[in-house]
C-alpha positions as CSV (number, residue, x, y, z in Angstrom):
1,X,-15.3,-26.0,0.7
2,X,-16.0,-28.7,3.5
3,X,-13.0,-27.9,6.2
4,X,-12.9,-29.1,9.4
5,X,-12.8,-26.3,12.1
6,X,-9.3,-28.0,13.3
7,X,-7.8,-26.0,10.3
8,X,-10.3,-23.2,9.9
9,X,-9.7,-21.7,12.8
10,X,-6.2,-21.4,13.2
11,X,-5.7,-20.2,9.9
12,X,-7.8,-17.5,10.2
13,X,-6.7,-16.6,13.4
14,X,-2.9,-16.7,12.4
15,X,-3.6,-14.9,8.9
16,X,-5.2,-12.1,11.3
17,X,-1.9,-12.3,13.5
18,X,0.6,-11.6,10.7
19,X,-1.2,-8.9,9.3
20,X,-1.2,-7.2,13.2
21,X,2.5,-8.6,13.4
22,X,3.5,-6.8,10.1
23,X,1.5,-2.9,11.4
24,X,2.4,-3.3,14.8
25,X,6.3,-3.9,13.3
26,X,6.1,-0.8,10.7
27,X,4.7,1.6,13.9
28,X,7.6,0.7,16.0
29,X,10.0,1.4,13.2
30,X,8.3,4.7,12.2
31,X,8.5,5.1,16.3
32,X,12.1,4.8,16.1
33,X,12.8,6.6,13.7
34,X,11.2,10.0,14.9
35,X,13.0,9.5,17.9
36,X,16.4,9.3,15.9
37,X,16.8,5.5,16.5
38,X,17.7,4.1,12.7
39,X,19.0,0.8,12.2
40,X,22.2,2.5,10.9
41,X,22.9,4.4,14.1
42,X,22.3,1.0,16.1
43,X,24.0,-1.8,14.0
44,X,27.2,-1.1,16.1
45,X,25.5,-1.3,19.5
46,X,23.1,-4.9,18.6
47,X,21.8,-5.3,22.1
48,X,20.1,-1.5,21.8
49,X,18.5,-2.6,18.5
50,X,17.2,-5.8,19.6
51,X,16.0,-3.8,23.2
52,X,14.1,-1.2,21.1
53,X,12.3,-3.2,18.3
54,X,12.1,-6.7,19.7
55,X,10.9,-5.9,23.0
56,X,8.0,-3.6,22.3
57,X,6.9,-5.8,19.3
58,X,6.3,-8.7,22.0
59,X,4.7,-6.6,24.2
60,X,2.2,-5.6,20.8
61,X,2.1,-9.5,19.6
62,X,1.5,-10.3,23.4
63,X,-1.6,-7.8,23.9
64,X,-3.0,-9.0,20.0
65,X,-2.6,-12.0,20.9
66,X,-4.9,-11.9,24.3
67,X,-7.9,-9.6,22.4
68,X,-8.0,-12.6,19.5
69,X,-8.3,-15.0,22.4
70,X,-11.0,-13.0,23.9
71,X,-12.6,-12.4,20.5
72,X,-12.6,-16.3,20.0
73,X,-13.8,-17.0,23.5
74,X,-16.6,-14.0,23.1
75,X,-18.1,-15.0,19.5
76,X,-18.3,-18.7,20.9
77,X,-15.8,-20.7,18.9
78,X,-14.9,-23.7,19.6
79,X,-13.5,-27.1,18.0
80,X,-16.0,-29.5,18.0
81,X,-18.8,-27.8,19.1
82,X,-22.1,-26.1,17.8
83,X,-21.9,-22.3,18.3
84,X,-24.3,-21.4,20.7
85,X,-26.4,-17.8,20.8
86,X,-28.0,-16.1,24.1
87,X,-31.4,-15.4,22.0
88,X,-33.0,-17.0,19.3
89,X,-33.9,-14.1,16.2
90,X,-37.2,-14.5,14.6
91,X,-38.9,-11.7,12.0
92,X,-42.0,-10.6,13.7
93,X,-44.8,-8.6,12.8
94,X,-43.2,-5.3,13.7
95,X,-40.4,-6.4,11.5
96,X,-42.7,-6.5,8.1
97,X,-44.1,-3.2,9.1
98,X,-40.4,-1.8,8.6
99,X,-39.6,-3.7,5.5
100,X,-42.7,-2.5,4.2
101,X,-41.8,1.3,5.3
102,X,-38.7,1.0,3.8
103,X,-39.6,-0.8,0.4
104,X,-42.6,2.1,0.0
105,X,-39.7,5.0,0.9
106,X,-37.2,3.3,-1.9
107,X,-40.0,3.3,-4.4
108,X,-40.6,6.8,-3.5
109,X,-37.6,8.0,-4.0
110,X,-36.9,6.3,-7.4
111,X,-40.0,7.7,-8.9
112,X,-39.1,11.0,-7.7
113,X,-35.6,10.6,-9.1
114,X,-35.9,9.1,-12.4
115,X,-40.2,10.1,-13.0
C-alpha cells in the first residue's frame, strides 16, 4: 500500500498510544484496588476517584508520550524527509566467512540428526 508518511506515522504512533493507554489504565485499577480503593467505595466521594485514577494515568500517558517522541526523534522519522543512517552496511569478506561457517554447521547438524 502507497501511504503517505502524513498518515503513517500518526497512526502507528497513536495505535501504540492506546494500547499503553489501555495497560497503563488496568495497572492503576489493579493499584487501586490492592490498596482497598474500588470504584464502589469512591462513587460517593467523585473528586477522590477522579484524583486517584485520572491523575496518575496522565502522569503514565504524559511519560509514554515523551519516550514515543524520543523514539521517533532517535530512529530518524520525519514527514517529508529521507531517513538518514550514521554508517552505511555493506557484506564484506569476513561476512561470507560466517555465512559459510554457519551454512557448513546447519548441514552438520542435519546429517547428524536425520543420517
Amino acid at each position: 500500500m502507497k501511504i503517505p508518511d502524513q498518515i503513517v506515522i500518526p497512526i502507528t504512533v497513536m495505535a501504540r498510544f492506546f494500547y499503553t493507554f489501555r495497560e497503563d489504565y488496568s495497572q492503576i485499577k489493579d493499584a487501586m484496588y490492592l490498596h482497598g480503593l474500588t470504584t464502589k467505595r469512591l462513587i460517593l466521594n467523585p473528586l477522590k476517584l477522579f484524583e486517584y485514577r485520572t491523575v496518575p494515568l496522565l502522569m503514565c500517558l504524559t511519560r509514554t508520550a515523551d519516550e514515543v517522541a524520543i523514539s521517533a526523534l532517535t530512529r530518524g522519522m520525519e514527514i517529508g524527509v529521507k531517513r538518514s543512517s550514521i554508517s552505511t552496511s555493506k557484506i564484506k569478506e569476513i561476512d561470507y566467512i560466517f555465512f559459510l561457517i554457519m551454512f557448513l554447521l546447519i548441514g552438520f547438524y542435519i546429517r547428524g540428526k536425520y543420517a
